[in-house]
Each structure stands twice: as structure tokens, then as C-alpha cells.
TIBA-81984 format. One record per residue (C-alpha): residue in one letter; x, y, z. Coordinates in steps of 0.001 Angstrom, whole numbers, plus 524288, in hexadecimal, padded with zeros to 5 digits. Layout:
BEGIN
AXYZ ...
# end
This chain:
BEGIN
X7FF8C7DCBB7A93E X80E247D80C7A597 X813EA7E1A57AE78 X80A577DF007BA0C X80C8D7D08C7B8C3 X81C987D1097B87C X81CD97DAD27C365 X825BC7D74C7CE74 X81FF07CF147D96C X8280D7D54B7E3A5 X821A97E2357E065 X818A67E6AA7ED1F X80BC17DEA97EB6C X804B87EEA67EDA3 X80EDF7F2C67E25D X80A717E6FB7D9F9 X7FBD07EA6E7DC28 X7FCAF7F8E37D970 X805DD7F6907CCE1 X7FA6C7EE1C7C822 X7EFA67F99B7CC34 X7F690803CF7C473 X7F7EE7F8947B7A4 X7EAD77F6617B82E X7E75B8058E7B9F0 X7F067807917ACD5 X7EABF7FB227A45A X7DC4C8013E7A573 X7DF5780C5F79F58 X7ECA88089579637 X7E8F87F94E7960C X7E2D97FA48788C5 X7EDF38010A77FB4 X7F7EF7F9BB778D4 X804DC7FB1C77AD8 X8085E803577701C X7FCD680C0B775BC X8033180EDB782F0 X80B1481D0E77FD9 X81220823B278818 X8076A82F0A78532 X7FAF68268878703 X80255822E57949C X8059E8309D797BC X7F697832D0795DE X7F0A18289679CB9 X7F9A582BB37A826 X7F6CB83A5C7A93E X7E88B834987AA37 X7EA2082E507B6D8 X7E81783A247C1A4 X7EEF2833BC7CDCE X7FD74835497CC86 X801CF82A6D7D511 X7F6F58210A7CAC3 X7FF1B827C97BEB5 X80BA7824337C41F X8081E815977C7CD X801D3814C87BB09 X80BDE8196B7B3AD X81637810E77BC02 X80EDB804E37B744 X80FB68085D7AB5A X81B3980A807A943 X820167FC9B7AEF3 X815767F5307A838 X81A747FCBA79988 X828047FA9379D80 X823987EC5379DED X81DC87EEDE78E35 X82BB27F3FF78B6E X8320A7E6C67910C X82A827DED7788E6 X82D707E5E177DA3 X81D117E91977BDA X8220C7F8AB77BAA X82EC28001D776DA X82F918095A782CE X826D380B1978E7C X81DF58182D78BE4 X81A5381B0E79A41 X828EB820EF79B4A X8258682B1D792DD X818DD82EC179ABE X817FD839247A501 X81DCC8344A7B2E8 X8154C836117BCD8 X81934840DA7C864 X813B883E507D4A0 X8151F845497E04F X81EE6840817EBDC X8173C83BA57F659 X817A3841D6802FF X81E0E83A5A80DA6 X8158F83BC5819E7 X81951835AB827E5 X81185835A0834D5 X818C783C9B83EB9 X8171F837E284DF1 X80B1083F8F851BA X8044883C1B84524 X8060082D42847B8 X8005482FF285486 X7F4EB837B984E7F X7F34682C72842F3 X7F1738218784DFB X7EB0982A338558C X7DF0D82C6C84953 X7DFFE81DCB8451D X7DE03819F8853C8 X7D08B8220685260 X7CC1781C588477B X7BF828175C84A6F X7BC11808F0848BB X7B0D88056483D4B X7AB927F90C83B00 X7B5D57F68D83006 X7C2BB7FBF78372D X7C9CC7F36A84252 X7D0297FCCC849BD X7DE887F8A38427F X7E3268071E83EB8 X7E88F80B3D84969 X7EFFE7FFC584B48 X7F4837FDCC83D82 X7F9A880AD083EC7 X800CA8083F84AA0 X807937FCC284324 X809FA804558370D X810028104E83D96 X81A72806318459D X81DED7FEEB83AFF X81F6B806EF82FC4 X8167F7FBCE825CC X80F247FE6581A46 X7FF9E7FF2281D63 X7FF747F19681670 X80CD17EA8E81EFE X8072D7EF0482A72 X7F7567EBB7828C6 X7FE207DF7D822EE X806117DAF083056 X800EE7CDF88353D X800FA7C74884257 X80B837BD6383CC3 X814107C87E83951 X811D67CEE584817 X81BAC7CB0D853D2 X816E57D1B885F64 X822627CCB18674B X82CCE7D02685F68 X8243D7DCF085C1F X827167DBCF84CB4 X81D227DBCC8414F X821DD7D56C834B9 X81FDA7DCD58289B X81D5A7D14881D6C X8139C7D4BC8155A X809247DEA7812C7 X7F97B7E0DD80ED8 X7F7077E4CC800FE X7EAB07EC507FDBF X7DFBD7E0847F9CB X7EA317D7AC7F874 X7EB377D2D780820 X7F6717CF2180EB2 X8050E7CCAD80501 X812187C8AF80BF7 X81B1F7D4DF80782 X81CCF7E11F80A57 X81FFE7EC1280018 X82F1D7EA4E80399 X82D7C7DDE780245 X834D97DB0781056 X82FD47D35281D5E X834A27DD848287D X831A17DC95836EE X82E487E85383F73 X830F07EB8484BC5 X824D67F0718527E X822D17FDF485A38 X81C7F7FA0086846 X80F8A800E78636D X80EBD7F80F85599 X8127A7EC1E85FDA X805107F0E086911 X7FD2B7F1D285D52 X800C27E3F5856DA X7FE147DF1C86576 X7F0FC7E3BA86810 X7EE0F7DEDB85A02 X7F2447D06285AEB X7EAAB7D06586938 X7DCF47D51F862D6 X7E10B7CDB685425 X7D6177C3C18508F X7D9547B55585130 X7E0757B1AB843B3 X7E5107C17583F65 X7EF127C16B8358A X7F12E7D07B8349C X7F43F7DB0583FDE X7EAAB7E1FD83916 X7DD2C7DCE783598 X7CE2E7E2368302D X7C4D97D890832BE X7CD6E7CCEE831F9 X7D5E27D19582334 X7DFE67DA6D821EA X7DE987E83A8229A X7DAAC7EE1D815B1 X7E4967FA9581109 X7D7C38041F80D19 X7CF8B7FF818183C X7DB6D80544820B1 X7DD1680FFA817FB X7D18681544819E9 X7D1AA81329828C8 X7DDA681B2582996 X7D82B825C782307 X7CC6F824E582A92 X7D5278274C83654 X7DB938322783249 X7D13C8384182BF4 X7D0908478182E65 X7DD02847CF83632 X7EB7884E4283232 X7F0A683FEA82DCB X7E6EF83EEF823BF X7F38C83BC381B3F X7F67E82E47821A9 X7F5AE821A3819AF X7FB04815FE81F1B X806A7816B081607 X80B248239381DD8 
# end
């Protein structure tokens, strides 16, 4: 709880919030031993007991930093989760849309069929997304304020974080400005001229921000059964 509470506030508020997840995933099962309890071999074991890789590593990352914070204070002589096993995890592959699978992506999200809950935003918000280069949450984040159809820019200023709405930064912490492509440009047109009176985003369900799974899912609803099964909206 010391180590959450002095972490830097110009960390990513999505960094912030997972750092916390994996803490509190570590203090339910470690939260009860002393400090003279936590060995490098009771670590070692707890660790190898956590099947995902990528949760062993962030586990292990956090606690590492929050011991290292023990060792500061003088509570502990060394920190023991250096004398653990690291964690190996395998390289990520790097996977890019080439120009006839863009055109088959917004051809699959354009025949996505409308349900009472979905708006009809996908294709669209891919459109955006794919001539800008943003994040899922810069782009689903843009607001009408941040739009200049005459000058054709869009104003990158902040972001939306997973159940936390809405937070002025981005994860490089830097305003930029865009340019527009012509086909972004039509797109943020056609929006503003069917927008409901009083719309603060480009992109809106039912009068809120769009939600991150609620897109998710509609995504891979669209793709569904097709060759770019593999798409997420970070590729």
C-alpha cells in the first residue's frame, strides 16, 4: 500500500490501474505473511503457481518494486524476488494489415448488422483509426471541440480509460494535431451533420461514450469466421 500510494502521478492513468490490479492479485495470496516470511523460495513457489505467463511476470514485476520499497525503508536486508526465477515470455508477433486486408476489414465491419444495442459506429471508428494512427481509446475519445472541419485537423488531448470515462492525457503525455486523410475528413462530416443536439464525443452509444468491451466484442463479431480473425483494435 506504501508503494501504490508514492507511485508517480505522471505514470499512464491505465499503467496506474493495472499496477494496482496485479498488487491486489499478490496481497490475497502473500498479504498475510510477515516480512521475515516472504523468501525468495516461498516467492519462487507462489509464482510458478500462477499458469498465465504474462500474470507471472506482472506479478512478479510488482513485487519486486513494492520489496525494493521494504529494502528502502530498511524493513528488509535485501530484496528476495531477485533471487526468484525471471519470467520468459515469448516475443510477441508483430502483425500489420496490408492494403487489401484494410479493404477486406472495412469491408466485414461495414456488414455488421445493426442490433438493438449497436449504433452503426464501427465502421466509422475504423475509418478514423486506420487515418490517424490513435490508440482505440484517443480515437473513441476525440470530441467535437477537438474537431476542425475547416482546417481538416483532429486534436489528440486526451483519451477514454476503461470504467474510468473521459481523462485529459494521452499515454505520451503530448497534445498533437493531425492532419486528416479526405476519407477521415467525410466521415467526421457526415457525423457532426446527423450528431444529436449537445454531443460531446465523435463517437457516441446512446448518449455516453463508447464502452472498450462493448466494441470489442462488436469487432469480433465482425470478423467472426473470416481470415482476419487476428485483428484487435490495437493492430
Amino acid at each position: 500500500e506504501r508503494w501504490v500510494s508514492g507511485l508517480d502521478d505522471g505514470l499512464a492513468l491505465n499503467t496506474l490501474r493495472n499496477y494496482k490490479l496485479w498488487v491486489g492479485q499478490v496481497a490475497g495470496a502473500l498479504g498475510s505473511l510477515r516480512l521475515k516470511e516472504v523468501t525468495a523460495g516461498r516467492l519462487d513457489s507462489y509464482l510458478d503457481s500462477v499458469q498465465a505467463p504474462t500474470s507471472r511476470y506482472n506479478q512478479r514485476l510488482v513485487l519486486k518494486m513494492s520489496l525494493d520499497e521494504a529494502v528502502r525503508l530498511g524493513a528488509l536486508p535485501h530484496n528476495p524476488v531477485l533471487a526468484t526465477r525471471t519470467v520468459k515470455g515469448k516475443k510477441k508477433q508483430v502483425r500489420a494489415l496490408d492494403l487489401e486486408q484494410v479493404q477486406e476489414l472495412r469491408r466485414l465491419v461495414s456488414g455488421l448488422q445493426a442490433t438493438p444495442t449497436y449504433s452503426g459506429y464501427l465502421p466509422d471508428l475504423v475509418d478514423v483509426l486506420l487515418g490517424t494512427g490513435c490508440r482505440w481509446g484517443e480515437g473513441a475519445g476525440i470530441r467535437w471541440q477537438d474537431v476542425d472541419l475547416e482546417a481538416g485537423t483532429v486534436t489528440i488531448c486526451g483519451t477514454l480509460v476503461q470504467k474510468a470515462g473521459w481523462q485529459a492525457d494521452t499515454k505520451t503525455h503530448e497534445v498533437r494535431t493531425l492532419q486528416v486523410p479526405p476519407f477521415v475528413l467525410e466521415v467526421l462530416r457526415r457525423r457532426r451533420s446527423e450528431a444529436r443536439e449537445g454531443a460531446v464525443f465523435v463517437f457516441e452509444q446512446g448518449g455516453a461514450p463508447l464502452a472498450y468491451n462493448s466494441a470489442r466484442n462488436y469487432l469480433q463479431r465482425a470478423l467472426a469466421g473470416s481470415e482476419l480473425e487476428w485483428v484487435t483494435w490495437h493492430v
